[in-house]
C-alpha positions as CSV (number, residue, x, y, z in Angstrom):
1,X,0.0,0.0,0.0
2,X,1.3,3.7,-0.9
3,X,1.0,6.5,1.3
4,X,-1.8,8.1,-1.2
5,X,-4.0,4.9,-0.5
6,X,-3.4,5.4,3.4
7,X,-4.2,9.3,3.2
8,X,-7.3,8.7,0.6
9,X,-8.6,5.8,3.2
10,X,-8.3,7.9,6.0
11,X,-10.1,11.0,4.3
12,X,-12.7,8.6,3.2
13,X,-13.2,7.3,6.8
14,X,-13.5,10.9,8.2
15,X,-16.2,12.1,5.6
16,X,-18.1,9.2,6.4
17,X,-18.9,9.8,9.8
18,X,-19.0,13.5,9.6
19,X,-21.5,13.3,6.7
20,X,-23.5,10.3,8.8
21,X,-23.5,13.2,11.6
22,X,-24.7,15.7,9.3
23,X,-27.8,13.4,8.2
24,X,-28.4,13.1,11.2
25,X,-28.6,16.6,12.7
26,X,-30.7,17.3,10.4
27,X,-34.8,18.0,11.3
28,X,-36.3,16.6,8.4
29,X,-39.8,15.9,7.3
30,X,-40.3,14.2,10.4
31,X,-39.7,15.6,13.7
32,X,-39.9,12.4,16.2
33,X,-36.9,11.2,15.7
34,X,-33.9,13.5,15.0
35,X,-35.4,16.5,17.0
36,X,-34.7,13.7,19.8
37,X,-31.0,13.7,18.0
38,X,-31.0,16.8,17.6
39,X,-31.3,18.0,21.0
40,X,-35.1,20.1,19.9
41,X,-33.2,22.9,18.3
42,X,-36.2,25.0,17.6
43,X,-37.4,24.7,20.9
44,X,-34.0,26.0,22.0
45,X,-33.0,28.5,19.7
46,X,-36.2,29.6,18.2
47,X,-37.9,29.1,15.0
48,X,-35.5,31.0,12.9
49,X,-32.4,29.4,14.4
50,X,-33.7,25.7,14.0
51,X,-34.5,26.2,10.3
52,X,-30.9,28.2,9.9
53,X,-29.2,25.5,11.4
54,X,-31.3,23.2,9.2
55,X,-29.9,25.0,6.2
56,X,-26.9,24.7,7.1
57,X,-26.4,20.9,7.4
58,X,-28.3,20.5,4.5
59,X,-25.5,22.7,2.8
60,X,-23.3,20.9,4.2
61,X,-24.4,17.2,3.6
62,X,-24.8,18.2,0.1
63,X,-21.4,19.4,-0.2
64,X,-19.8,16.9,1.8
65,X,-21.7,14.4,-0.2
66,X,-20.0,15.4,-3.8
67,X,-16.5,15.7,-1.8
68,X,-17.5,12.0,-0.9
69,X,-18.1,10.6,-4.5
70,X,-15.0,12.6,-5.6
71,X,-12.7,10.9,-3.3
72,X,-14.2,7.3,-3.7
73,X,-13.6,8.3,-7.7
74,X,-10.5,9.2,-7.5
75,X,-9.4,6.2,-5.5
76,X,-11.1,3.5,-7.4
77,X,-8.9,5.2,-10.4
78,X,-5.9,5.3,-8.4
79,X,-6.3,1.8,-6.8
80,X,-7.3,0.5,-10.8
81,X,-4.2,2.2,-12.3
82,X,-2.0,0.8,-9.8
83,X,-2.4,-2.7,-10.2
């Protein structure tokens, strides 16, 4: 194994659990079970702060989402190259 393959693997590890986390923080459609995740944030912060903070890990599941599928690209074409 390279040091690329170690450093892509690790990257890859660390997106997935920070975009699980992201999924999961957000409200959703449904507000039984990830407010409970969630911690109620419009209860806490208001109604404009919960659907702010909504936004924002939308925004940011999204993006982490295409940083995601560009990593696992770019490794399957490393890891095909290489043998």
């Amino acid at each position: 194994m390279s040091a690329l393959e170690i450093v892509l693997g690790i990257v890859i590890l660390v997106l997935s659990a920070v975009l699980v986390v992201c999924v999961l923080m957000q409200s959703g459609k449904d507000k039984r079970l990830s407010g409970s995740i969630a911690g109620g944030a419009e209860t806490f912060f208001g109604k404009t702060k919960g659907k702010t903070t909504d936004k924002i890990f939308s925004r940011m599941t999204t993006i982490l989402s295409f940083v995601f599928v560009a990593t696992m690209v770019v490794m399957y074409i490393f890891i095909a190259n290489a043998y």
